[in-house]
C-alpha positions as CSV (number, residue, x, y, z in Angstrom):
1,X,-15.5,-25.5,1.4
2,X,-12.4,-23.6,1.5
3,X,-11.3,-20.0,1.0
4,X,-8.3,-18.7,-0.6
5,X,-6.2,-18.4,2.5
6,X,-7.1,-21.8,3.8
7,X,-6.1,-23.3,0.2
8,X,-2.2,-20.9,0.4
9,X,-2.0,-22.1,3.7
10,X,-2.8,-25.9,3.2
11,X,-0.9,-26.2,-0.2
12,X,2.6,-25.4,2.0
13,X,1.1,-27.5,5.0
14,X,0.4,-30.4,2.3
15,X,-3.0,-31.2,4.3
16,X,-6.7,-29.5,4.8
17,X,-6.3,-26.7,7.4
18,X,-9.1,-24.3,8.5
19,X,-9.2,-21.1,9.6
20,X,-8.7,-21.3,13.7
21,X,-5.6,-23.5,12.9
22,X,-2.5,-22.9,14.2
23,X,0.3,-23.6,11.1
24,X,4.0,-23.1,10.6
25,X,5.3,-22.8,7.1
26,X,7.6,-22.2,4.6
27,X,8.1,-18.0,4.0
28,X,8.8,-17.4,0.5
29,X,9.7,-13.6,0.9
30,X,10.5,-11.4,3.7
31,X,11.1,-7.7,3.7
32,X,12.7,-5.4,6.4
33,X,12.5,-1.9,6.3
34,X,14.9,0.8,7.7
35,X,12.5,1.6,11.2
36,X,12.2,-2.0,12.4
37,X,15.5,-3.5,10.8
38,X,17.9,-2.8,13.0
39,X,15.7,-4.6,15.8
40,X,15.8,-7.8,13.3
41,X,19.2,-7.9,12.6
42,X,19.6,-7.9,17.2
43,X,17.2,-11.0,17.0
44,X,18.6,-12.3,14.4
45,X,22.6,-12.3,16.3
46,X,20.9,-14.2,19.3
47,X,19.1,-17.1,16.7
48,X,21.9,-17.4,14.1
49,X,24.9,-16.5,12.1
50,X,23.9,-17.5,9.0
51,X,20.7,-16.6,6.6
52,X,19.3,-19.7,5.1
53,X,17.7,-18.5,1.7
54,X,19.4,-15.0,0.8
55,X,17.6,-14.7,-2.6
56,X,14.1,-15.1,-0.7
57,X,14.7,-11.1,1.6
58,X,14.6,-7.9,1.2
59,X,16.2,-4.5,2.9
60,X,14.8,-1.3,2.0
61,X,16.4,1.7,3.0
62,X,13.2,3.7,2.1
63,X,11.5,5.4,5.1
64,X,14.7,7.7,5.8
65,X,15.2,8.7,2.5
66,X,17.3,11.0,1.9
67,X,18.5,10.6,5.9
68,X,17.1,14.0,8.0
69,X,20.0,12.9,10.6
70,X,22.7,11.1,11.8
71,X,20.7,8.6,13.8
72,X,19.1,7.7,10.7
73,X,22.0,7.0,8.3
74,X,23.3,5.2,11.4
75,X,21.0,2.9,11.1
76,X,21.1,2.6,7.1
77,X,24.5,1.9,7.3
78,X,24.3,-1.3,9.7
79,X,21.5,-2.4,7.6
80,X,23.9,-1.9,4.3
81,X,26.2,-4.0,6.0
82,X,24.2,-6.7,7.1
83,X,23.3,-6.9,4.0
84,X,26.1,-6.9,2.0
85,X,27.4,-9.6,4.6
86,X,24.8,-11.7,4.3
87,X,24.1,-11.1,0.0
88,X,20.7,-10.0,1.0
89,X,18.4,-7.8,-2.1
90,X,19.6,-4.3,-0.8
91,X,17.0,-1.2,-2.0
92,X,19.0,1.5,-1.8
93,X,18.0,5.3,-0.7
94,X,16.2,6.7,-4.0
95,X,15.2,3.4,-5.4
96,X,11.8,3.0,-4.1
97,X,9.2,2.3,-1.3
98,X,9.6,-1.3,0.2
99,X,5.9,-2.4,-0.8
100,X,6.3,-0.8,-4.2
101,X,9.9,-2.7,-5.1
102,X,8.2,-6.5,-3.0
103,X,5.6,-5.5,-6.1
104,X,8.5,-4.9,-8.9
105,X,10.7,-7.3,-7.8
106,X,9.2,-10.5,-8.9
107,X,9.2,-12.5,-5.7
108,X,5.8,-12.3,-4.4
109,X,3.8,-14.7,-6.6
110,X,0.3,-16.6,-6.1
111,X,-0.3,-18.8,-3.8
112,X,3.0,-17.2,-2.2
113,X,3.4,-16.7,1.8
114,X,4.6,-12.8,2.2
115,X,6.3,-10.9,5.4
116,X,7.3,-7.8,6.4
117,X,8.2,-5.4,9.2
118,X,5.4,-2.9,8.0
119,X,2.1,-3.2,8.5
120,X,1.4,-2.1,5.1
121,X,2.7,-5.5,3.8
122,X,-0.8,-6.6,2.8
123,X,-0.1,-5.3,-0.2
124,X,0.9,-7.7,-2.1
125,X,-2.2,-9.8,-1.4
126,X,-3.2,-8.1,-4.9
127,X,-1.2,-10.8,-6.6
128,X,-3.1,-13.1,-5.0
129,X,-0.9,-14.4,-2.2
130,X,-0.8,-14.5,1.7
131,X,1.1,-11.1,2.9
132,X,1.2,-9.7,5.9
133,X,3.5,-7.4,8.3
134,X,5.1,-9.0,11.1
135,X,7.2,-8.4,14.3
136,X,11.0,-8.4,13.9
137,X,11.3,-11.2,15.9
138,X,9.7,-13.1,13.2
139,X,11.4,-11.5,10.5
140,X,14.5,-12.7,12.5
141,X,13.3,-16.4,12.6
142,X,12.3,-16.2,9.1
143,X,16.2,-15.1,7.6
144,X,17.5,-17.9,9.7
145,X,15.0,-21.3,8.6
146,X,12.5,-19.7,6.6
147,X,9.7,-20.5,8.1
148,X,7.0,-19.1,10.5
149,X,3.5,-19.7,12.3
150,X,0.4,-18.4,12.0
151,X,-3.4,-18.4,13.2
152,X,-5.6,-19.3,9.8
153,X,-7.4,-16.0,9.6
154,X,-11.3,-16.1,9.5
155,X,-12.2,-14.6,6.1
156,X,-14.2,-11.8,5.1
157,X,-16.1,-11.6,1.7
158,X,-15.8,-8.3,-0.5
159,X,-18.3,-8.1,-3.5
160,X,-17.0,-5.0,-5.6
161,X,-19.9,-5.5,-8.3
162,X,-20.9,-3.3,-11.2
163,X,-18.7,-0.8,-13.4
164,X,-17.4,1.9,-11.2
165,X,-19.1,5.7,-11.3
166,X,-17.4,8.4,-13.5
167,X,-14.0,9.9,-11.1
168,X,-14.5,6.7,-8.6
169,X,-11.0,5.1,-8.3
170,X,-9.7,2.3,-6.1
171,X,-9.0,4.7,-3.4
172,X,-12.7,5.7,-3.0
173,X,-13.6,1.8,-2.8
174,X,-11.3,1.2,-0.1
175,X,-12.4,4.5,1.8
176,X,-16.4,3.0,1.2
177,X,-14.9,-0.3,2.8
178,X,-13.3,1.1,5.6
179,X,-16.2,3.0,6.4
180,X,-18.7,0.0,6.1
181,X,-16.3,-1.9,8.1
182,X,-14.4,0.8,10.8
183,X,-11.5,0.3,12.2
184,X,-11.9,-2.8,14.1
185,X,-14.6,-4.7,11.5
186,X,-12.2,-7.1,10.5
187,X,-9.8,-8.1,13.4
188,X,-7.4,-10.8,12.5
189,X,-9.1,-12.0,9.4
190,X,-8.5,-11.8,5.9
191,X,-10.7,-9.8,3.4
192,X,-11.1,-11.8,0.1
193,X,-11.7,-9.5,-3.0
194,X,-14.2,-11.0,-5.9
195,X,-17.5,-9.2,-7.8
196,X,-17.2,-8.3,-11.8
197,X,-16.2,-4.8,-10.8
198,X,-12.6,-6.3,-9.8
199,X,-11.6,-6.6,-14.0
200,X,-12.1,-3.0,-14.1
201,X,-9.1,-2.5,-11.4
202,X,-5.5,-2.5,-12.4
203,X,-3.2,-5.0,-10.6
204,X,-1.8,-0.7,-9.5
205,X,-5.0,0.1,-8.4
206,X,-5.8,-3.4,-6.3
207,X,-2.7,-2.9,-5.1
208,X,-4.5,0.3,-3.3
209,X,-7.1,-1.9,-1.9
210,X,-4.4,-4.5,-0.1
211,X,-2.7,-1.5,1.1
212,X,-5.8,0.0,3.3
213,X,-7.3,-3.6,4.6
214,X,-4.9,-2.8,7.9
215,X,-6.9,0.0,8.6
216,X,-9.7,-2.1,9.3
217,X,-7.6,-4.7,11.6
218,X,-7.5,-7.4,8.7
219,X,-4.7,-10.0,9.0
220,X,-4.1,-10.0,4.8
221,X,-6.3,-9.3,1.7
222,X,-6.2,-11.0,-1.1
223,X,-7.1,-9.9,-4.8
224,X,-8.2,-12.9,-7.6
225,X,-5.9,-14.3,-10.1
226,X,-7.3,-13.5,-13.8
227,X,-6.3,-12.5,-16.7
228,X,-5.5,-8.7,-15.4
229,X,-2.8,-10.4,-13.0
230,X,-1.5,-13.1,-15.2
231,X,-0.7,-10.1,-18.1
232,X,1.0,-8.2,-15.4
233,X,3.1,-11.3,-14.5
234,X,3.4,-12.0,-18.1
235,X,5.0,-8.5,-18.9
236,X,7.4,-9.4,-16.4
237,X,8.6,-12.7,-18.3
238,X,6.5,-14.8,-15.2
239,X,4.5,-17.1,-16.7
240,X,4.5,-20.3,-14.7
241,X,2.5,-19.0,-12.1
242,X,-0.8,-20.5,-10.7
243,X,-3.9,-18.8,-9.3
244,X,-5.5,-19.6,-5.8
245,X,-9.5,-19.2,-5.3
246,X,-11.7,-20.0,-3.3
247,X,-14.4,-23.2,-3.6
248,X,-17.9,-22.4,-4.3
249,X,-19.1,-23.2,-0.7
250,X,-16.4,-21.6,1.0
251,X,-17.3,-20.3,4.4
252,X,-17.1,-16.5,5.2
253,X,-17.4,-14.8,8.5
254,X,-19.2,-11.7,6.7
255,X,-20.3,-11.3,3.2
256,X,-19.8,-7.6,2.1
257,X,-21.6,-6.3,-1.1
258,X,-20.6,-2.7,-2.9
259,X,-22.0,-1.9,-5.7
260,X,-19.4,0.3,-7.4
261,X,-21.9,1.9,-9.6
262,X,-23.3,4.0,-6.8
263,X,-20.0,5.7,-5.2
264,X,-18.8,8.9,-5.7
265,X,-15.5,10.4,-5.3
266,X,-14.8,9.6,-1.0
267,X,-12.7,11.5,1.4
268,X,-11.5,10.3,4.9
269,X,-12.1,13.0,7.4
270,X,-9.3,13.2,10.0
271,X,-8.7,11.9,13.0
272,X,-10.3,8.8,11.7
273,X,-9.2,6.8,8.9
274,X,-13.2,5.2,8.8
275,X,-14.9,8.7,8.8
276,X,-15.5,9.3,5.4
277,X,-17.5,11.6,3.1
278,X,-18.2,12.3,-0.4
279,X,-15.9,14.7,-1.9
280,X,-18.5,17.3,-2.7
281,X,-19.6,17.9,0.4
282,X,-16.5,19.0,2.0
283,X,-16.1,22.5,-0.6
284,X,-15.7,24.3,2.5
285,X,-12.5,23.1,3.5
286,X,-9.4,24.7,2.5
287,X,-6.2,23.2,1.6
288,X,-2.4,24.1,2.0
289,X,-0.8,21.3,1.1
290,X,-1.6,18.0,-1.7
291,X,0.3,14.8,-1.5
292,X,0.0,12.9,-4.2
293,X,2.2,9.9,-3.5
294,X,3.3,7.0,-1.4
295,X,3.0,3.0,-1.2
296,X,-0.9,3.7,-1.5
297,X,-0.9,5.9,-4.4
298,X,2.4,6.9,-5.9
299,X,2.5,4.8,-9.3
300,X,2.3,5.9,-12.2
301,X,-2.0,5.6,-13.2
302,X,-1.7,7.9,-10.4
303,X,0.1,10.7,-11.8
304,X,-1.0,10.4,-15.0
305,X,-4.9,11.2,-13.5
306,X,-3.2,14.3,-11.8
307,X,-1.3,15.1,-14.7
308,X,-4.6,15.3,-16.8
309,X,-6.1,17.2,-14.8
310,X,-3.4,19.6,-14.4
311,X,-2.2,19.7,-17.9
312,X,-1.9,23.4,-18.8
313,X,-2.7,24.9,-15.1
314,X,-1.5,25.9,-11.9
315,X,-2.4,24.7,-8.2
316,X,-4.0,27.6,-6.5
317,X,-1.3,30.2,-5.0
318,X,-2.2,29.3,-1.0
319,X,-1.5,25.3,-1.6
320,X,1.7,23.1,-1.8
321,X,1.6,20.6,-3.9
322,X,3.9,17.5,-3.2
323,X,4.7,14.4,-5.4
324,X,5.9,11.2,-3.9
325,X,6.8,8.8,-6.4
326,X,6.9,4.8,-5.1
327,X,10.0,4.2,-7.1
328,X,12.9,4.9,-9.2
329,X,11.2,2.6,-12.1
330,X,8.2,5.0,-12.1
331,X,9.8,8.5,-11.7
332,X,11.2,7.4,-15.5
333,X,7.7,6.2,-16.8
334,X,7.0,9.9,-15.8
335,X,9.8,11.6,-17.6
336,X,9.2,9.4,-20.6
337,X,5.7,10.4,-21.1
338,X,5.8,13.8,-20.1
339,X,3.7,13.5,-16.5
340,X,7.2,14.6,-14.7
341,X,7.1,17.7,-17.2
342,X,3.2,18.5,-16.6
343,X,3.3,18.3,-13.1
344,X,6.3,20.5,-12.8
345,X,4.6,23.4,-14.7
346,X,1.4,23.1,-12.6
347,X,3.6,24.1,-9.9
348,X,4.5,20.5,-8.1
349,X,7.3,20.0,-6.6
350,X,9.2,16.2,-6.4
351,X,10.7,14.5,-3.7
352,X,12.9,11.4,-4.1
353,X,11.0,8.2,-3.8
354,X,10.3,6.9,-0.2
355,X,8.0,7.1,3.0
356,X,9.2,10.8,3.9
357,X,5.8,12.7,4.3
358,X,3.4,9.6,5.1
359,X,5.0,8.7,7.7
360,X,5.7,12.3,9.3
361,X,9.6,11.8,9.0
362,X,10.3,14.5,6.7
363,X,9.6,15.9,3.5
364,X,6.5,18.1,3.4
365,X,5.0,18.1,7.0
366,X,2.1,20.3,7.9
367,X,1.9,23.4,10.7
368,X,-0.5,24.3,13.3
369,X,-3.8,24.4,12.0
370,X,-3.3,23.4,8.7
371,X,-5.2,21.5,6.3
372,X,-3.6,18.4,3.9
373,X,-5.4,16.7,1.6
374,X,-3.2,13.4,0.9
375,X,-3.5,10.0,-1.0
376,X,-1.7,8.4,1.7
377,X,-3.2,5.9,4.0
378,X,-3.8,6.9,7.9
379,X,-4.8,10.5,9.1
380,X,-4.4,10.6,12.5
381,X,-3.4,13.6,14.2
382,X,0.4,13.9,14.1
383,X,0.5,11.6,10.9
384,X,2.0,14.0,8.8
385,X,3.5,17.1,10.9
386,X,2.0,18.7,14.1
387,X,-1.1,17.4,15.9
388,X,-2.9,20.6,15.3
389,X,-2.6,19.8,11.8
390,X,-5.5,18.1,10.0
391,X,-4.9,15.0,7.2
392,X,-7.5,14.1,4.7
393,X,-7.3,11.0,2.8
394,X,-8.2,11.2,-0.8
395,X,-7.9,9.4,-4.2
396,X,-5.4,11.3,-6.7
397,X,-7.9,12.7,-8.2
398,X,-9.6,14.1,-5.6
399,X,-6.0,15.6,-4.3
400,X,-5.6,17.0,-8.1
401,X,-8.7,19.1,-8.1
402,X,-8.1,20.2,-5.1
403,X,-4.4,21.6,-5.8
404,X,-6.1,23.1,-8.8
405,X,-9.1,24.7,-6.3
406,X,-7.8,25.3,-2.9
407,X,-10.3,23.7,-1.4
408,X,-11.4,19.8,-1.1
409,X,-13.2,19.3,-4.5
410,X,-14.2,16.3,-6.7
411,X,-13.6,18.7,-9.9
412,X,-17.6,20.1,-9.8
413,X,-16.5,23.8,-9.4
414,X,-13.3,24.0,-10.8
415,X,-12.9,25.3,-14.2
C-alpha cells in the first residue's frame, strides 16, 4: 500500500514508514548554490570542521555567472575556498546551472535521497529519486554526518495519459498541472508521475515537469523508472541502478488525470505562475524580449525545437531574443550540430551558462512596461527586471514563434 516516496524513504529507514512520519536518513547528494552558500558554510563553522562524505556535495558557482559585482565574486571566492579546502565537486562559473550539472553528474540515482539550497531541486525527482531544496542549516548538517529529517510527504497522483497533441511539449503539461492544481494545490506533498503518455517524454523533458512541481507547493516529484531512464543511465556507463514504484494499492491524497491528447500549446499569464492560457489566444500581445533557456528549459531538445523553427529566418526587428544554455556540455551539443550556428543567424544572441536572467540578476532584464515571453519557471512581477515589466511562461516552442512573430503565438500566423 505504499507509494514511491514511502518505499525511498523506508528502504534507507530499513522499516515500513508512512507518509505523516517523521524520518531521519542518510543524504546521498547535496548541492549548494552561490546565493544560499555562503550561509551554509557559517552553519557549517558552528557544527563542524570537517565534511564527512566529500564525494557525496556539490558547489555551483552558477547564479552569478559571469559576477555583475564585487559582492558577488566575494562570495564565489569563499565558496571556491571552502571548496577546495574541503575537496568538495566545485562547478565553476561557465560550466552550468546547479540542477542541470546534479542531472550530468551522475550522483543522483533511483531510489536516491537528493538536497539542495534551491527550491528548484525537485528536479531530479525525474530519475526517480527523493529531491528536494532545503534550508542552509540543513545543508550544513548534511556536509557534516550526512544525514537529515523529514515529514513523509502525502502523495499526489498525476495520470499524463494518451499521446501528446501536435506542438504540446512538457512545458505545456506542467503549465495544465499548475493550473489544475494552483499554487497551493499540493502543499508539502509529493506529486507521483505515471499514465502511458510518460514514454513519450524524454528523461530532458521530465526533467521540466520536476522542475515546476514547486510552483504548486509540492515537497518533491517523482518521474517512473523505465526503459527511457535506464537508457539514459545506461549512456552514462550506470547500469546497476534500481527503479522505485509504487504498489498497486498505494494510497493517494488526490488522483489527477490529463489526457495529453487534448492540450494545446499553454502560456502562463503574469503575475501568476497558475494563470494560464492557450497560446492562440493571446495573439494580441506583443513581445520584446524571448528567453529560451534556464534549469527548466535550456538543454539541448530545447534548442534544437527553436532551431527548427528558426532555421533560415530572423526574430522580428522589435524583439530580443536571448539563449540560456543549462551547461557547458550542451552549448557543444549545439555547436556540433549546427543549433549554435542557426540560432545565431536568426538573430539570437548567447549568454554563458547560468541563472543570470531567471532569476533577475543580470543578463537580459526587462524595462517598464515591457513584455517577455520566457521558458523559465516563475513570472511574478520583478522576476526578470522591473515590476512594471510583464513575464510570460512558455514552452520553447511557443517562445520560438513568437521571436519569429512579435507577438505571443503557437506558430498559426506566422509564415
Amino acid at each position: 500500500m505504499s507509494t514511491v516516496v514511502e518505499k525511498i524513504f523506508s528502504a534507507k529507514c530499513g522499516k515500513a514508514v508512512h507518509a505523516g512520519d517523521i524520518v531521519v536518513v542518510d543524504i546521498d547528494a547535496t548541492m549548494m548554490q552561490d546565493i544560499n552558500g555562503p550561509s551554509v558554510i557559517e552553519y557549517f563553522k558552528t557544527i563542524s570542521s570537517k565534511v564527512k562524505s566529500p564525494e557525496r556535495h556539490m558547489v555551483t558557482l552558477d547564479h552569478f555567472a559571469p559576477c555583475p559585482n564585487v559582492s558577488a565574486a566575494n562570495q564565489q571566492k569563499k565558496l571556491r575556498e571552502f571548496a577546495h579546502l574541503h575537496r568538495l565537486n566545485l562547478i565553476e562559473q561557465g560550466q552550468g546551472v546547479c540542477h542541470q550539472m546534479m542531472l550530468e553528474c551522475g550522483t543522483v540515482r533511483p531510489g536516491f535521497v537528493a538536497i539542495g539550497t534551491d527550491s528548484h531541486s525537485c528536479t531530479y525527482g525525474a530519475l526517480n529519486a527523493f529531491a528536494t531544496g532545503v534550508g542552509a542549516a540543513e545543508v550544513a548538517v548534511s556536509l557534516a554526518c550526512d544525514r537529515s529529517w523529514f515529514r513523509v510527504p502525502e502523495t499526489v497522483r498525476v495520470n499524463f495519459t494518451g499521446k501528446p497533441a501536435p506542438k504540446v511539449t512538457s512545458k505545456d503539461l506542467a503549465l495544465y498541472l499548475l493550473s489544475e492544481l494552483t499554487q497551493s494545490g499540493a502543499i508539502y506533498q509529493c506529486l507521483e508521475f505515471g499514465g502511458d503518455a510518460i514514454s513519450y517524454l524524454s528523461v530532458d523533458a521530465r526533467a521540466v515537469i520536476c522542475n515546476m512541481a514547486v510552483e504548486v507547493g509540492a515537497k518533491c516529484a517523482i518521474m517512473p523508472c523505465d526503459e527511457v531512464l535506464t537508457e539514459w543511465f545506461s549512456k552514462k556507463g550506470i547500469t546497476d541502478i534500481k527503479g522505485v514504484g509504487p504498489d498497486p494499492d498505494a494510497r493517494y491524497a488526490k488522483v489527477i488525470d490529463i489526457d495529453t491528447s487534448k492540450l494545446k500549446p499553454a502560456v502562463a499569464i503574469p503575475p501568476e505562475i497558475d494563470h494560464m492560457k492557450p497560446a492562440d489566444e493571446l495573439h494580441d500581445i506583443t513581445v520584446n524580449e524571448v528567453f529560451i533557456g534556464s534549469c527548466t528549459n535550456g538543454r539541448l531538445e530545447d534548442f534544437q525545437v527553436a532551431a527548427e523553427i528558426l532555421k533560415g529566418k530572423t526574430i522580428h526587428p522589435n524583439v530580443r531574443l536571448i539563449i540560456g544554455p543549462a551547461s557547458r556540455s550542451i552549448v557543444e551539443e549545439m555547436l556540433s550540430t549546427g543549433i549554435y550556428e542557426t540560432l545565431a543567424k536568426s538573430g539570437a544572441t548567447f549568454l554563458m551558462p547560468g541563472c543570470g536572467p531567471c532569476a533577475g540578476l543580470h543578463g537580459g532584464l526587462i524595462a517598464d512596461g515591457e513584455n517577455v515571453i520566457s521558458t523559465t519557471n516563475r513570472n511574478h512581477n520583478g522576476r526578470m527586471g522591473s515590476p512594471k515589466g510583464n513575464v510570460y511562461i512558455s514552452s520553447p516552442l511557443v517562445a520560438a514563434y513568437s521571436a519569429l512573430a512579435g507577438h505571443i503565438t503557437a506558430g498559426g500566423d506566422t509564415k
